[in-house]
MIMI-424051 format. One record per residue: residue number from 0; residue in three letters; chain; x negated, z, y negated of N, C-alpha, C, O, CB in turn. Coordinates in Angstrom, 1 decimal, padded with zeros to 4 digits. Glycine has a CB too. Layout:
SITE pos code unit n.east   n.up n.north ca.east  ca.up ca.north c.east   c.up c.north o.east   o.up o.north cb.east  cb.up cb.north
SITE NUM  ALA    A      X      Z       Y       X      Z        Y      X      Z       Y      X      Z       Y       X      Z        Y
...
END
This chain:
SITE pos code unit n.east   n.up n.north ca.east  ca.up ca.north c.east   c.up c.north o.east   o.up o.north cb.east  cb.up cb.north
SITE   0  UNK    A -016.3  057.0  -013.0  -016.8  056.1   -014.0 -016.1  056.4  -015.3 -014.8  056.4  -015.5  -016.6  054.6   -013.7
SITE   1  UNK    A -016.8  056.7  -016.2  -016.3  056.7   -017.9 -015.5  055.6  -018.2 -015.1  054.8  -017.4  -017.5  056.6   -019.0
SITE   2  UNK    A -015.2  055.6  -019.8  -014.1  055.1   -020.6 -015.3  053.6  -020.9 -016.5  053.6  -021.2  -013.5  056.4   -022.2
SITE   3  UNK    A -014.4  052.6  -020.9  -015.4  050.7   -021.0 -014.6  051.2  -023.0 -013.5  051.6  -023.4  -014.0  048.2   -019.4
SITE   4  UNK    A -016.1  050.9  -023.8  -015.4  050.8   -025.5 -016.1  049.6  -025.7 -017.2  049.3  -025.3  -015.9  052.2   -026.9
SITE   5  UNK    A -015.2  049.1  -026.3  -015.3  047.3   -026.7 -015.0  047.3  -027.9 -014.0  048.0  -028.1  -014.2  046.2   -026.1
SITE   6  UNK    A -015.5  046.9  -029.2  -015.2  046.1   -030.3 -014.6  045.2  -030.9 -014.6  044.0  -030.5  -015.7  045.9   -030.6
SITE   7  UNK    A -014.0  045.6  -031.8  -012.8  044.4   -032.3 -012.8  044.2  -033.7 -012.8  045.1  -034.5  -011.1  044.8   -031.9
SITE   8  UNK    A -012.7  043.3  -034.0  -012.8  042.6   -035.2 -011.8  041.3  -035.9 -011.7  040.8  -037.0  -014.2  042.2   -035.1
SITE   9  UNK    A -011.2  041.0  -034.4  -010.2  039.5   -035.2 -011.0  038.7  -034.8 -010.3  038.0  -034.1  -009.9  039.2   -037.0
SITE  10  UNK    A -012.2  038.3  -034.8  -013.1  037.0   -034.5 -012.8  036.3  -033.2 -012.4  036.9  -032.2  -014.6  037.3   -034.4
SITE  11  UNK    A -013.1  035.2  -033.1  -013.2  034.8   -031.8 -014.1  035.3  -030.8 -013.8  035.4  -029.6  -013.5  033.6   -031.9
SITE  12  UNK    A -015.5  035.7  -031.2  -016.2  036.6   -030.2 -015.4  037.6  -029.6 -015.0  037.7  -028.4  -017.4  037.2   -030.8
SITE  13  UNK    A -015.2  038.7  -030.9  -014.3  040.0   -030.3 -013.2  039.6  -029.1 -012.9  040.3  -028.1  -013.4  040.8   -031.7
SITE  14  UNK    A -012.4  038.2  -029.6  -011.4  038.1   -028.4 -012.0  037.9  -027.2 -011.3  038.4  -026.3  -010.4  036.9   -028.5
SITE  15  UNK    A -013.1  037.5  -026.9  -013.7  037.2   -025.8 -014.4  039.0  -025.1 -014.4  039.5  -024.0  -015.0  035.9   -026.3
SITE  16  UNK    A -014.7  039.2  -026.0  -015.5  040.5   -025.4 -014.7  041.5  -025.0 -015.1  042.4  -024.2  -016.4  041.0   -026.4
SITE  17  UNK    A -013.3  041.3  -025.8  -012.0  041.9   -025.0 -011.8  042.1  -023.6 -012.0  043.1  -022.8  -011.1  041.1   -025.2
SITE  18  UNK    A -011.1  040.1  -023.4  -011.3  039.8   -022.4 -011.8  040.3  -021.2 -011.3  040.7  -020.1  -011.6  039.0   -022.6
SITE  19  UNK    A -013.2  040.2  -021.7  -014.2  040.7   -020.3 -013.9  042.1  -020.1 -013.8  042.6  -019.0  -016.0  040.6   -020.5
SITE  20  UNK    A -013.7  043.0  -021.4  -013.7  044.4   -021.3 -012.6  044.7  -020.5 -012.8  045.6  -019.6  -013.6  045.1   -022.5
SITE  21  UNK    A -011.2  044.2  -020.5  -010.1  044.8   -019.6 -010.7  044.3  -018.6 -011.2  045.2  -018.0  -008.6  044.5   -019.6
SITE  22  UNK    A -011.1  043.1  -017.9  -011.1  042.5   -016.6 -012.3  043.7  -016.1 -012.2  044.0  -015.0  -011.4  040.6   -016.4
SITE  23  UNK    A -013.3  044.2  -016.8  -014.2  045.3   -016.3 -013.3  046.4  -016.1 -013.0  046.9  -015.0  -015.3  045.8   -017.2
SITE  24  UNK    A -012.8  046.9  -017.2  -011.8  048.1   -017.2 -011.2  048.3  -015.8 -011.3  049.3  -015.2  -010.5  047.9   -018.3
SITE  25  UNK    A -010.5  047.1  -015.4  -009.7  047.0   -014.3 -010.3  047.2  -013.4 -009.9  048.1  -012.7  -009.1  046.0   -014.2
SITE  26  UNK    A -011.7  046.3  -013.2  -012.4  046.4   -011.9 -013.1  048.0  -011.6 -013.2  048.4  -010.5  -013.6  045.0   -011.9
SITE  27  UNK    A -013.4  048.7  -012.5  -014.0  049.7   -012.6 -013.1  050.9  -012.5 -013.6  052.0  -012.4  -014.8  049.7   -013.6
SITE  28  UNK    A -011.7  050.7  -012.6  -010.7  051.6   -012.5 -010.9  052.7  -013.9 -010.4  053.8  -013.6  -010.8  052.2   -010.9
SITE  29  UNK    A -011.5  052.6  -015.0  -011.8  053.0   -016.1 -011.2  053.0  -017.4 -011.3  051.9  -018.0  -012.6  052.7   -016.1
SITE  30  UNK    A -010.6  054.1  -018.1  -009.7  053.6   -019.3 -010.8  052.4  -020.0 -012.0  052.1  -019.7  -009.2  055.2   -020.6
SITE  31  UNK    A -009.8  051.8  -021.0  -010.9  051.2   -022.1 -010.2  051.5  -023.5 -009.0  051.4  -023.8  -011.2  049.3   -022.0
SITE  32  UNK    A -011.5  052.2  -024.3  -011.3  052.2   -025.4 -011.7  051.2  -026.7 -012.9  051.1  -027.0  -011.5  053.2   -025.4
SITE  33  UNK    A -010.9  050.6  -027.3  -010.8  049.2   -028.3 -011.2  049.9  -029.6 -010.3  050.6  -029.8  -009.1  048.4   -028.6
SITE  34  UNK    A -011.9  050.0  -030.3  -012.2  050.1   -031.3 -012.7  049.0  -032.8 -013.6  048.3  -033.1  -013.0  050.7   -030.9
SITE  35  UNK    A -011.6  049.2  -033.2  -011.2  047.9   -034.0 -012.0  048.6  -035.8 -011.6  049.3  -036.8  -008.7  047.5   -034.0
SITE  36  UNK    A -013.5  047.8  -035.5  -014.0  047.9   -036.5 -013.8  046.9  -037.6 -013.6  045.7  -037.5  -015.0  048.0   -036.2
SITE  37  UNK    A -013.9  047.9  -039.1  -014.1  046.4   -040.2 -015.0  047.0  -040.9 -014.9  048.2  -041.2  -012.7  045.8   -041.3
SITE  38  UNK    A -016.0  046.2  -041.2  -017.3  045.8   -041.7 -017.1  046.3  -043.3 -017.0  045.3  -044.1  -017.7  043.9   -041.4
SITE  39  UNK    A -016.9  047.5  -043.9  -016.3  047.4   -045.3 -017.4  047.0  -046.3 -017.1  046.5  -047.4  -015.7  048.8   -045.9
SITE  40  UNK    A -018.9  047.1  -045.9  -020.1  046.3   -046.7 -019.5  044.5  -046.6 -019.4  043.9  -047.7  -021.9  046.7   -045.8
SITE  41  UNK    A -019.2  044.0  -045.6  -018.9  042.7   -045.7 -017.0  042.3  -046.0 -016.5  041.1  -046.0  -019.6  042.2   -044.3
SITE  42  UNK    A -016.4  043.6  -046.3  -015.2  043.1   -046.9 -015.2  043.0  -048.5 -014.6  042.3  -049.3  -014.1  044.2   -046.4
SITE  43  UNK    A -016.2  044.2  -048.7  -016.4  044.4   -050.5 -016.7  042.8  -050.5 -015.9  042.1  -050.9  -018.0  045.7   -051.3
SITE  44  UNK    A -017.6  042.4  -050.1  -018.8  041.1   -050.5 -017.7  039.8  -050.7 -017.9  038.9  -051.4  -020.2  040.7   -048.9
SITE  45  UNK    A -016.4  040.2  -049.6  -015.7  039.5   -049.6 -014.6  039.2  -050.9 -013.9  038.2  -050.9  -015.4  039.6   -048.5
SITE  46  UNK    A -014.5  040.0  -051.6  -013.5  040.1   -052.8 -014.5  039.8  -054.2 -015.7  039.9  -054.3  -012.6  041.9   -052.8
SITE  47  UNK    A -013.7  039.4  -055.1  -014.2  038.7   -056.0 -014.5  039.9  -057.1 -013.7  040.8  -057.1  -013.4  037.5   -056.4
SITE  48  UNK    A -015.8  040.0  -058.3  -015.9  041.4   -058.8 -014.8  041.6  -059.8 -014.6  042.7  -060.3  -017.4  041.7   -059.6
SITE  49  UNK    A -013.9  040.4  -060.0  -012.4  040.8   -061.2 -011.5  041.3  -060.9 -010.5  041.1  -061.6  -011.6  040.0   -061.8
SITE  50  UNK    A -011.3  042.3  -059.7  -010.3  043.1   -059.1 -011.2  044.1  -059.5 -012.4  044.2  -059.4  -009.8  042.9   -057.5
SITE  51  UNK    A -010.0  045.1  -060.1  -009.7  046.5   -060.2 -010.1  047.5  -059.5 -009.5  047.3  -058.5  -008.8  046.6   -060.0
SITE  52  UNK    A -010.6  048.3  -059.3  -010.4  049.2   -058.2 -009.4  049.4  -057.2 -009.6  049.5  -056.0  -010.5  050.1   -058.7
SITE  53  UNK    A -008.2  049.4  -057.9  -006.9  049.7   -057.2 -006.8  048.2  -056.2 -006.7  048.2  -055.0  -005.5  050.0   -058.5
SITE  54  UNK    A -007.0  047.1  -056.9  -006.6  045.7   -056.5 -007.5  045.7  -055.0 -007.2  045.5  -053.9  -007.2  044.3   -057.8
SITE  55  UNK    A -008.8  046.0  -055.6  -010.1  045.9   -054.5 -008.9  046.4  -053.5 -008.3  045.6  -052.8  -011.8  047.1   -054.8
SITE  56  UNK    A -008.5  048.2  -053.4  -008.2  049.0   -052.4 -007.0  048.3  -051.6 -006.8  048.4  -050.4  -008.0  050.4   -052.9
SITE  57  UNK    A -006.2  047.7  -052.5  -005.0  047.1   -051.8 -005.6  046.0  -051.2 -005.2  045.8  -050.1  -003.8  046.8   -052.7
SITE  58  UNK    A -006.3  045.1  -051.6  -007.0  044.0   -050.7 -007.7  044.3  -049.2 -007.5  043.7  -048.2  -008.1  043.3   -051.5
SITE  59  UNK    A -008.3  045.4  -049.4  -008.9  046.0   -048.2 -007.4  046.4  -046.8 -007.0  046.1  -045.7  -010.0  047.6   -049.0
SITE  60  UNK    A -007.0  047.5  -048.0  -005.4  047.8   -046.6 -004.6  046.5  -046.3 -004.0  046.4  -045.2  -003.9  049.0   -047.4
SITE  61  UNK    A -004.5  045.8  -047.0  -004.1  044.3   -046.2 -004.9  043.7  -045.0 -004.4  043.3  -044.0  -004.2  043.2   -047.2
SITE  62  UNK    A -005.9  043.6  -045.4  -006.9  042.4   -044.8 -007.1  043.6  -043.6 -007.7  043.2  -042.6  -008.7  041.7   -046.0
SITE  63  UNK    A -006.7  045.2  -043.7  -007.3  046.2   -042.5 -005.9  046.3  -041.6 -005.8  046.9  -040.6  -008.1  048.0   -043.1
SITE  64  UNK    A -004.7  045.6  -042.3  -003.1  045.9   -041.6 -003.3  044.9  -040.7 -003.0  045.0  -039.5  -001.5  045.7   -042.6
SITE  65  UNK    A -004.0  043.4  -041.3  -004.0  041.7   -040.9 -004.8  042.4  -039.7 -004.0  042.6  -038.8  -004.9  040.3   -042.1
SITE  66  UNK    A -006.1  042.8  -039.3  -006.9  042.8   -038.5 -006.1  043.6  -037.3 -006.1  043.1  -036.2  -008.2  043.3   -039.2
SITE  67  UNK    A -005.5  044.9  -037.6  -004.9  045.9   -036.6 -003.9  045.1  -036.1 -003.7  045.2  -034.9  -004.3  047.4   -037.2
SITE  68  UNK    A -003.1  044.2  -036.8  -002.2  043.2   -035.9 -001.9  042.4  -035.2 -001.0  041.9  -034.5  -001.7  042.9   -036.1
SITE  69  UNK    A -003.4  042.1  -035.6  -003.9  040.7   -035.0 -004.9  041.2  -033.4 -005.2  040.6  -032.3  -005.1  039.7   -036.5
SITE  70  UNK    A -005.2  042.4  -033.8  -006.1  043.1   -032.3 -004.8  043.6  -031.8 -004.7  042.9  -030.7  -007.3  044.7   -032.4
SITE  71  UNK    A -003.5  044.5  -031.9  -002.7  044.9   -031.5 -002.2  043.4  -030.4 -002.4  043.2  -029.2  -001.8  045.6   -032.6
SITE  72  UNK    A -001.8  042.7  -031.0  -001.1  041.5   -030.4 -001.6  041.4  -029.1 -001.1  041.7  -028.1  -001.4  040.3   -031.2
SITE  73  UNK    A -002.8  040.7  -029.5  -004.1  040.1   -028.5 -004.0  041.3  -027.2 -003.9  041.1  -026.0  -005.9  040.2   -029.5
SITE  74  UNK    A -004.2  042.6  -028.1  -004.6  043.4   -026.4 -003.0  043.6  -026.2 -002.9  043.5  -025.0  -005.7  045.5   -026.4
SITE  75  UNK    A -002.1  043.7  -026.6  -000.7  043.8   -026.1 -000.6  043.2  -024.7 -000.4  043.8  -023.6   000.2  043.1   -027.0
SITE  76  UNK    A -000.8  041.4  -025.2  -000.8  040.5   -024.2 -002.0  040.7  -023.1 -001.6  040.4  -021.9  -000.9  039.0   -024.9
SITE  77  UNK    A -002.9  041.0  -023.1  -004.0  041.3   -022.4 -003.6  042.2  -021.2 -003.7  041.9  -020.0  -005.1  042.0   -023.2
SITE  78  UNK    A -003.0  043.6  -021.9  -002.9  044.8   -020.8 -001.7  044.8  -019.9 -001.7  045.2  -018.8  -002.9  046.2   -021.6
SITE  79  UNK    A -000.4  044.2  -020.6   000.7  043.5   -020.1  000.6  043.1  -018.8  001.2  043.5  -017.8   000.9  042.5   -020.8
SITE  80  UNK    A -000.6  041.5  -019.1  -001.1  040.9   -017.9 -002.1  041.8  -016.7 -002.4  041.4  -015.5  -001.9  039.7   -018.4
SITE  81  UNK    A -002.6  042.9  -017.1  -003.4  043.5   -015.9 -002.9  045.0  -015.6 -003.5  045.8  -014.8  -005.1  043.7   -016.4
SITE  82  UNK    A -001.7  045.3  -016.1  -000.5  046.1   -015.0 -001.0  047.7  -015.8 -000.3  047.9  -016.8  -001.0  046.0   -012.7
SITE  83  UNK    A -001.8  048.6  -015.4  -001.6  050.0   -015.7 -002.7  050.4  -015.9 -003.2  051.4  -015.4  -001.0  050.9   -014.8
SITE  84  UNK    A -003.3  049.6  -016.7  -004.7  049.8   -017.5 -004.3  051.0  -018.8 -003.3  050.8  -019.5  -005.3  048.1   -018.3
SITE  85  UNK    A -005.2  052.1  -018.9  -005.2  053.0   -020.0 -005.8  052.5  -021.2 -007.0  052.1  -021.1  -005.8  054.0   -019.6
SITE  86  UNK    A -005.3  052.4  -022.1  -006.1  051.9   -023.3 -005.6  053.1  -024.3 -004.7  054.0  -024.2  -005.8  050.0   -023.8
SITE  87  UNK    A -006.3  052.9  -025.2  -006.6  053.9   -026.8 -007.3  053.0  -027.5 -008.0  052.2  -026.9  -007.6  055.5   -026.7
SITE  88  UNK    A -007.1  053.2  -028.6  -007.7  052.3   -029.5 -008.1  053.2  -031.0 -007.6  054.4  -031.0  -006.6  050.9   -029.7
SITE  89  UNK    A -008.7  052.9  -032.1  -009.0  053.5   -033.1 -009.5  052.3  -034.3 -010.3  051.3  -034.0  -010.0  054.6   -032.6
SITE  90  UNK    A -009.1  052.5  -035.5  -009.8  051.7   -036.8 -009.9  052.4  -037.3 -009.2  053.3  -037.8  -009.3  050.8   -037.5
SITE  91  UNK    A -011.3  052.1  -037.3  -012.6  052.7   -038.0 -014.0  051.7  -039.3 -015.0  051.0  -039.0  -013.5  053.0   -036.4
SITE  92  UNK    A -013.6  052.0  -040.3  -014.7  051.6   -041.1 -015.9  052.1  -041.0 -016.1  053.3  -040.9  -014.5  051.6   -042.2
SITE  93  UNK    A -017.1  050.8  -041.3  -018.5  050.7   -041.2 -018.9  050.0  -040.9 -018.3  048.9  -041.0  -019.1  051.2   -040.6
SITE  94  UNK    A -020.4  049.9  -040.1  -021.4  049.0   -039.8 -020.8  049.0  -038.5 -020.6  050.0  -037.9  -022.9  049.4   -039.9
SITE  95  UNK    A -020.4  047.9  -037.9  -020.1  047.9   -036.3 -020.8  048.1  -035.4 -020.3  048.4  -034.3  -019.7  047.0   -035.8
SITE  96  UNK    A -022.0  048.0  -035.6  -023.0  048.8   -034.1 -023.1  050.2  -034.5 -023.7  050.8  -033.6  -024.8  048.3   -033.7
SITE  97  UNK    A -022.7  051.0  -035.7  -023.2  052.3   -035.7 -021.6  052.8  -035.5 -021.5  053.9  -035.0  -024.1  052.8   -037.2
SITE  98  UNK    A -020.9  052.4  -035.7  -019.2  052.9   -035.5 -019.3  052.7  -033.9 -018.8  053.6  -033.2  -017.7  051.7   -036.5
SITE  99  UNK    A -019.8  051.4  -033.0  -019.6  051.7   -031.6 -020.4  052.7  -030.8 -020.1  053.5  -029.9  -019.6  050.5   -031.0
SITE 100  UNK    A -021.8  052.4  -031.3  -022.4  053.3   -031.0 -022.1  055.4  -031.4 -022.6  056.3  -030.7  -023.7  052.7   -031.4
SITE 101  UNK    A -021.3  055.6  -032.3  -020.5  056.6   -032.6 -019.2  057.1  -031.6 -018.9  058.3  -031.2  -020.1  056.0   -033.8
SITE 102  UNK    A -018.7  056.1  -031.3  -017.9  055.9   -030.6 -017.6  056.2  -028.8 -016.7  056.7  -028.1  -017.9  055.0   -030.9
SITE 103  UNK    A -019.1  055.6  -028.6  -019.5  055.6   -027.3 -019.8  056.9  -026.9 -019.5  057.3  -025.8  -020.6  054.8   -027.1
SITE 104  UNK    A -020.4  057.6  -028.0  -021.2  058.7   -028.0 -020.0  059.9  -027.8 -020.1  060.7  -026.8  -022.2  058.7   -029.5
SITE 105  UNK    A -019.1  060.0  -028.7  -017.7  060.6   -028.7 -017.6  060.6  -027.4 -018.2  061.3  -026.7  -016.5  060.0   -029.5
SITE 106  UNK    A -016.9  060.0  -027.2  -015.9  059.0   -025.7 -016.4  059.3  -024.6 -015.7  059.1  -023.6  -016.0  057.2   -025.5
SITE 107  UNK    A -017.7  059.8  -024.4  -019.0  059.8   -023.1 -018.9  058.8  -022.5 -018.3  058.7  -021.4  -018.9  060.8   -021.8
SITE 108  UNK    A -019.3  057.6  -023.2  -018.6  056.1   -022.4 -019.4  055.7  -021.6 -020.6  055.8  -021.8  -018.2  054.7   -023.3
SITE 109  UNK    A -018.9  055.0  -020.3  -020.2  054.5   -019.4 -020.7  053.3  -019.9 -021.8  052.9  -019.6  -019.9  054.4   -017.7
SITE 110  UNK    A -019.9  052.5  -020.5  -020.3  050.7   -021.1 -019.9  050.4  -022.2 -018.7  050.8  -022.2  -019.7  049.4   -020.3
SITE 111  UNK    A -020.3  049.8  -023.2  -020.1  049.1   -024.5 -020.0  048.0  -023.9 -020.7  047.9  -022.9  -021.1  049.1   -025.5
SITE 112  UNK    A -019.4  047.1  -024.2  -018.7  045.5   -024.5 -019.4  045.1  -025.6 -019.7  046.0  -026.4  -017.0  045.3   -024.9
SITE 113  UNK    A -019.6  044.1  -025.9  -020.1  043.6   -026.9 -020.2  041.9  -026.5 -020.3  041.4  -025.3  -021.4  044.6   -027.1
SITE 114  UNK    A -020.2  041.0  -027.8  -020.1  039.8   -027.8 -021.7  039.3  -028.5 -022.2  040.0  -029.4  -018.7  039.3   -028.6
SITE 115  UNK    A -022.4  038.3  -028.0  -023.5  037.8   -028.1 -023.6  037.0  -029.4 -024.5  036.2  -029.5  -023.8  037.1   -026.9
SITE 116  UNK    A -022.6  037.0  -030.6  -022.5  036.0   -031.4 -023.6  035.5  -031.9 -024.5  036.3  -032.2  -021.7  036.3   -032.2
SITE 117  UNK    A -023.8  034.4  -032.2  -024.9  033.9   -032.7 -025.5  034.3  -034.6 -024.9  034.5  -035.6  -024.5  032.4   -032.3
SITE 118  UNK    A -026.4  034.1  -034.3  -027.2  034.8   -036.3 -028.2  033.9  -036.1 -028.5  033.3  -035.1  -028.0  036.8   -036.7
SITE 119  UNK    A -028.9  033.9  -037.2  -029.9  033.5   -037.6 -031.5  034.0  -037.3 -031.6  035.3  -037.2  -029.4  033.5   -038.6
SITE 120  UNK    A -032.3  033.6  -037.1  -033.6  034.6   -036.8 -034.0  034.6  -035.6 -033.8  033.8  -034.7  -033.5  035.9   -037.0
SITE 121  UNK    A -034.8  036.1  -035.8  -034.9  036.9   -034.2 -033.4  037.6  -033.3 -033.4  038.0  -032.2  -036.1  038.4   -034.4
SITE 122  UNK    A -032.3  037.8  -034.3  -031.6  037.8   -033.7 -030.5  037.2  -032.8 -029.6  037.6  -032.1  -031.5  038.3   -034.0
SITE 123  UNK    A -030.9  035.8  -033.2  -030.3  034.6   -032.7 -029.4  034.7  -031.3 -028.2  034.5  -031.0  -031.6  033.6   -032.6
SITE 124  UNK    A -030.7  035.2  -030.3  -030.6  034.9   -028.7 -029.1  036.7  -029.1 -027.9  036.5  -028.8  -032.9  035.1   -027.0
SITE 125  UNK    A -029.2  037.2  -029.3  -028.0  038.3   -029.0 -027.1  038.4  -030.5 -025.9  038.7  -030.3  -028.7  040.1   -028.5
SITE 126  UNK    A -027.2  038.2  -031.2  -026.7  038.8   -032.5 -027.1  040.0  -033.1 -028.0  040.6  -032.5  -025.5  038.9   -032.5
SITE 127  UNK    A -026.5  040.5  -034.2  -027.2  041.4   -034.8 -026.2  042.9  -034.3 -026.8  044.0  -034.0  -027.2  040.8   -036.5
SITE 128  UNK    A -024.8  042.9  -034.5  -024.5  043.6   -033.4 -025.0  043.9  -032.1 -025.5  045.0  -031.9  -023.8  043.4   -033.3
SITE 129  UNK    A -024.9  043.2  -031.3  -025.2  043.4   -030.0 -027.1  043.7  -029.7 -027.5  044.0  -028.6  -024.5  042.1   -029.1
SITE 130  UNK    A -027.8  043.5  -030.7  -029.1  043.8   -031.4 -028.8  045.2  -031.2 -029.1  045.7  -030.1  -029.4  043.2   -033.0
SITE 131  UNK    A -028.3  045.8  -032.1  -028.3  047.0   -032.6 -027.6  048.1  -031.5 -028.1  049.2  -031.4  -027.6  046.8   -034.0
SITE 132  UNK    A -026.7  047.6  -031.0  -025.9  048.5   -030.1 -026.9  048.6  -028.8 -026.8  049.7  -028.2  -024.3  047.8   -029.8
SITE 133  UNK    A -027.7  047.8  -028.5  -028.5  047.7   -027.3 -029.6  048.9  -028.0 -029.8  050.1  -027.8  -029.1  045.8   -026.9
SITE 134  UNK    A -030.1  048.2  -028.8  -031.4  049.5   -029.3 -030.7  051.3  -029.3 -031.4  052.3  -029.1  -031.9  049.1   -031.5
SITE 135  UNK    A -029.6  051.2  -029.6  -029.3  053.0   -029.8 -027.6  053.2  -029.1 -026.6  053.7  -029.7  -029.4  053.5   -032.1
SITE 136  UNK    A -027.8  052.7  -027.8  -026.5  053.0   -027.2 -026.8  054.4  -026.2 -027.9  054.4  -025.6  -025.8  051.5   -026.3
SITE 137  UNK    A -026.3  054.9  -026.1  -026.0  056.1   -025.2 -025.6  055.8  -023.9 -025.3  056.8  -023.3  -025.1  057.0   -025.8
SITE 138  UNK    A -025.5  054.6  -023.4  -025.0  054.1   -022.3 -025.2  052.8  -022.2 -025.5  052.1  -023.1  -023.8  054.3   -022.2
SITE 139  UNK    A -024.9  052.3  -020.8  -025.1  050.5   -020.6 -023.9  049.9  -021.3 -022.7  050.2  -021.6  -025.1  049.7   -018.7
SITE 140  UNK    A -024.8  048.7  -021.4  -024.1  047.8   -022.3 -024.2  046.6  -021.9 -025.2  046.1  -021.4  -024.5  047.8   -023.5
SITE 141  UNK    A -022.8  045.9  -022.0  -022.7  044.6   -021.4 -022.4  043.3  -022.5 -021.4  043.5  -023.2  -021.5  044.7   -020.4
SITE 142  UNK    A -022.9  042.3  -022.6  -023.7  041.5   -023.5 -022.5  040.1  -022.8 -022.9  039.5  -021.8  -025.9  041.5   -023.0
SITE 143  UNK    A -021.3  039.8  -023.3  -020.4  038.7   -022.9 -021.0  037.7  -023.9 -021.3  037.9  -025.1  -018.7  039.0   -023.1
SITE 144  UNK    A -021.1  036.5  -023.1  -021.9  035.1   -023.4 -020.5  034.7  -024.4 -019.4  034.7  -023.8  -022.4  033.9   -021.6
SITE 145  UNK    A -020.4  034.5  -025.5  -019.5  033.7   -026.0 -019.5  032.7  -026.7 -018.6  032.2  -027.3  -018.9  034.2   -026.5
SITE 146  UNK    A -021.1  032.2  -026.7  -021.4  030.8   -027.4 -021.7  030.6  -026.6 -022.2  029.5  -026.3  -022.2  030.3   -028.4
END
């Protein structure tokens, strides 16, 4: 069995979709690879237009140090608890279903992880990630209930 690639973002979904990904990892005897995406269309959106260029770029390497520490942590304690699990990890900017689906594709991965977060619309029942990663994944994909 291939490499389990899960997405990470800091959110409460991502912690969950974690979760499930080592306890698969484990059961499937399969590295997992973490790919700790940030959304840089929804980080711009997030800064105000009176920063600088330079200001912008240093706000971004902060808020991308905050996120890598805050996933480091989390899976620290995670892999700790499930003994001699292989992990690799990577941060990567973009759209997060096209960075995992990128990813997957690299990796020859047998499963995507992915969290069901809730949106608005037709993509309500899965989210708009897990929308997207389902339409153009190279492999199965597993859909963790986190609402």
């Amino acid at each position: 069995m291939g490499v389990v690639i899960v997405g990470y973002d800091g959110s409460d979904t991502a912690h969950k979709a974690v979760d499930e990904a080592v306890m698969l990892a484990v059961g499937l005897q399969s590295p997992l690879h973490v790919v700790w995406v940030v959304d840089e269309k929804a980080a711009h959106s997030d800064v105000a237009n009176v920063w600088t260029l330079d200001d912008l770029d240093d706000q971004l390497a902060d808020r991308n140090v905050a996120i890598a520490n805050k996933a480091s942590e989390h899976l620290h304690q995670l892999t700790t608890e499930m003994g001699d699990l292989q992990v690799t990890s990577v941060a990567i900017g973009g759209h997060p279903a096209q960075v995992l689906v990128a990813e997957a594709e690299r990796m020859d991965a047998s499963v995507i992880v992915v969290g069901n977060k809730n949106t608005h619309g037709v993509r309500r029942v899965l989210g708009s990630v897990a929308a997207d990663v389902l339409h153009h994944a190279p492999c199965n994909i597993y859909v963790v209930k986190t609402t």
